[in-house]
MIZA-596050 format. One record per atom (N, C-alpha, C): residue in three letters; x, y, z. Coordinates in steps of 0.05 Angstrom, whole numbers, padded with zeros to 5 digits, always signed. Each point is the difference from the previous one (the first is absolute). Example, Ala and Ser with C-alpha at 12.3 -4.5 7.8 and 13.67 -1.06 7.14 Angstrom:
<atoms>
ala+00264-00114+00156
ala-00018+00024+00000
ala+00018+00024+00000
ser-00007+00021-00014
ser+00016+00024+00001
ser-00015+00022+00014
</atoms>
This chain:
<atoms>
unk-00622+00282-01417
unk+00005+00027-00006
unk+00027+00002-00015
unk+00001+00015-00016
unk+00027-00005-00019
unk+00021+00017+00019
unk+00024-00008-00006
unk+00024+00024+00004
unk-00011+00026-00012
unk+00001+00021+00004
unk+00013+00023-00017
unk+00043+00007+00005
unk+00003+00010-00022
unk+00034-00006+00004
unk+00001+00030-00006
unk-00025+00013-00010
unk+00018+00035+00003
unk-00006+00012+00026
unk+00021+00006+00011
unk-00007+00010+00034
unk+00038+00010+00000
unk+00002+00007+00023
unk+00034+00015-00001
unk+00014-00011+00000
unk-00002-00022+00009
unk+00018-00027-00004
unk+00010-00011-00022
unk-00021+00009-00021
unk+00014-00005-00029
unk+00013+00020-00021
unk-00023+00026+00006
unk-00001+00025-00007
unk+00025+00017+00005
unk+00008+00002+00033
unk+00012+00019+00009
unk+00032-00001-00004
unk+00016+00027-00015
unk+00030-00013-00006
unk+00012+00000+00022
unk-00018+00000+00029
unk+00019-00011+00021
unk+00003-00033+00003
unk-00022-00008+00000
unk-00008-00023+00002
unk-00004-00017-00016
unk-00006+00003-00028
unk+00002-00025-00018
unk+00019-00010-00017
unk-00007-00028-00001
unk+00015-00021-00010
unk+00027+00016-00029
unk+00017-00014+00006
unk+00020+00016-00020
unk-00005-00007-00027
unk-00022-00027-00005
unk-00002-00005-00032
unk-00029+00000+00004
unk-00013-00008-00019
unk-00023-00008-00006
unk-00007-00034+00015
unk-00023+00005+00018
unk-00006-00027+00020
unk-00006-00022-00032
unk-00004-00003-00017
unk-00002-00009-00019
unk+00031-00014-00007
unk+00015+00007+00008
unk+00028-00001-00016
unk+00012-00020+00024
unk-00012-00002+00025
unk+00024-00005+00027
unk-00004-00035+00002
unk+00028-00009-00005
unk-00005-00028+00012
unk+00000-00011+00030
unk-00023-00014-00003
unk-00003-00009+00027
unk+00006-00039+00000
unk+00008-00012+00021
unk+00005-00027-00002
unk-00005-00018+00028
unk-00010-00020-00008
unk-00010-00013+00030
unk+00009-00019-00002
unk+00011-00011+00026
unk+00013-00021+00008
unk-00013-00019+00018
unk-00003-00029-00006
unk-00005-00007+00016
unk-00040+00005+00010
unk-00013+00001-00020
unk-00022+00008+00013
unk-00001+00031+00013
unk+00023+00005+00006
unk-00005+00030+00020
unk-00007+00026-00010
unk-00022+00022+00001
unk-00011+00017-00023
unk+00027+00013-00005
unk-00009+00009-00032
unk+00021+00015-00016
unk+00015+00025+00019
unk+00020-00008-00013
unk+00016+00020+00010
unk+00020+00021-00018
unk+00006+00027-00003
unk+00002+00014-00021
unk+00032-00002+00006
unk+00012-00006-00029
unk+00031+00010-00006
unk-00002+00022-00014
unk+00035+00006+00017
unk+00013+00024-00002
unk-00013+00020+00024
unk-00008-00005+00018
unk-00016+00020+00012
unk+00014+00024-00006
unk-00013+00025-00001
unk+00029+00031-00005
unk-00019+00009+00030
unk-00017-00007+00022
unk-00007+00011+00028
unk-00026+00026-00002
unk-00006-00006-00016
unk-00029+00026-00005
unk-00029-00019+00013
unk-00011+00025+00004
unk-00027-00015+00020
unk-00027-00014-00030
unk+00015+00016-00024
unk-00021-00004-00032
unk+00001-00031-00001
unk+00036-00015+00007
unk+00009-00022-00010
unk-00020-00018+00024
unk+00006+00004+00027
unk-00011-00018+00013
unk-00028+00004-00008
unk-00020+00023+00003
unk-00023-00005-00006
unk-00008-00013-00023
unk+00018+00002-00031
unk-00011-00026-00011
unk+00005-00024+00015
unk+00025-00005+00008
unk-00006-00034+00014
unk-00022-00006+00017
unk-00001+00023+00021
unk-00020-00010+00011
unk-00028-00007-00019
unk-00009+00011-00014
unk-00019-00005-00017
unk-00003-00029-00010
unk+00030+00004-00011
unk-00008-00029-00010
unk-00003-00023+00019
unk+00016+00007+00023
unk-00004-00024+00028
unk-00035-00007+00002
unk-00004+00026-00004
unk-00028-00003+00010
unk-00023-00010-00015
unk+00016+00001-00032
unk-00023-00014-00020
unk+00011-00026-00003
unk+00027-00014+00014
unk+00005-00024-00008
unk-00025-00016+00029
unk+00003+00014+00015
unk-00013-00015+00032
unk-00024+00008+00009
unk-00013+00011-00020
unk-00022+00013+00014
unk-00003+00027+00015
unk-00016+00014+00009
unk-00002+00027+00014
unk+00000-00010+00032
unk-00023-00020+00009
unk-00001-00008+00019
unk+00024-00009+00014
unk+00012-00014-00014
unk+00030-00016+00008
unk+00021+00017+00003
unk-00003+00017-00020
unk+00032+00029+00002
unk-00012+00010+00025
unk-00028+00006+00006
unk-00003+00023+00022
unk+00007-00014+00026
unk-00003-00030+00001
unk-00002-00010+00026
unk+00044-00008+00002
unk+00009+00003-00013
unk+00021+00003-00003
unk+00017+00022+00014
unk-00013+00024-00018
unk+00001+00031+00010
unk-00002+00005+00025
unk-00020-00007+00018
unk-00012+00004+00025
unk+00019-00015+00026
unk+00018-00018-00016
unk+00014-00016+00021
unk+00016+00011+00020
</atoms>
């Protein structure tokens, strides 16, 4: 099932990302999923990361992660 990314989290000027999720660098170390620089603390910024955590590892694997 694909992401959808328009929802409030991206949409809402409370909550989304301060640039375009297109624009944000993310960098992994070490094997460990990406992780976004510059965080500026908005729930838009983490929900792209999370996204991408979740397309680097699978859905199954992020959820059993999640659940811990």
């Amino acid at each position: 099932m694909p992401i959808k990314k328009e929802n409030i989290l991206t949409k809402s000027k409370d909550f989304k990302a301060p640039i375009n999720p297109d624009a944000m660098h993310f960098i992994n170390v070490g094997g460990a999923p990406h992780y976004l620089m510059g965080f500026k603390g908005t729930a838009g910024e983490r929900f792209e990361e999370n996204t991408r955590i979740m397309k680097m590892i699978g859905k199954d694997a992020y959820r059993e992660e999640v659940v811990k």
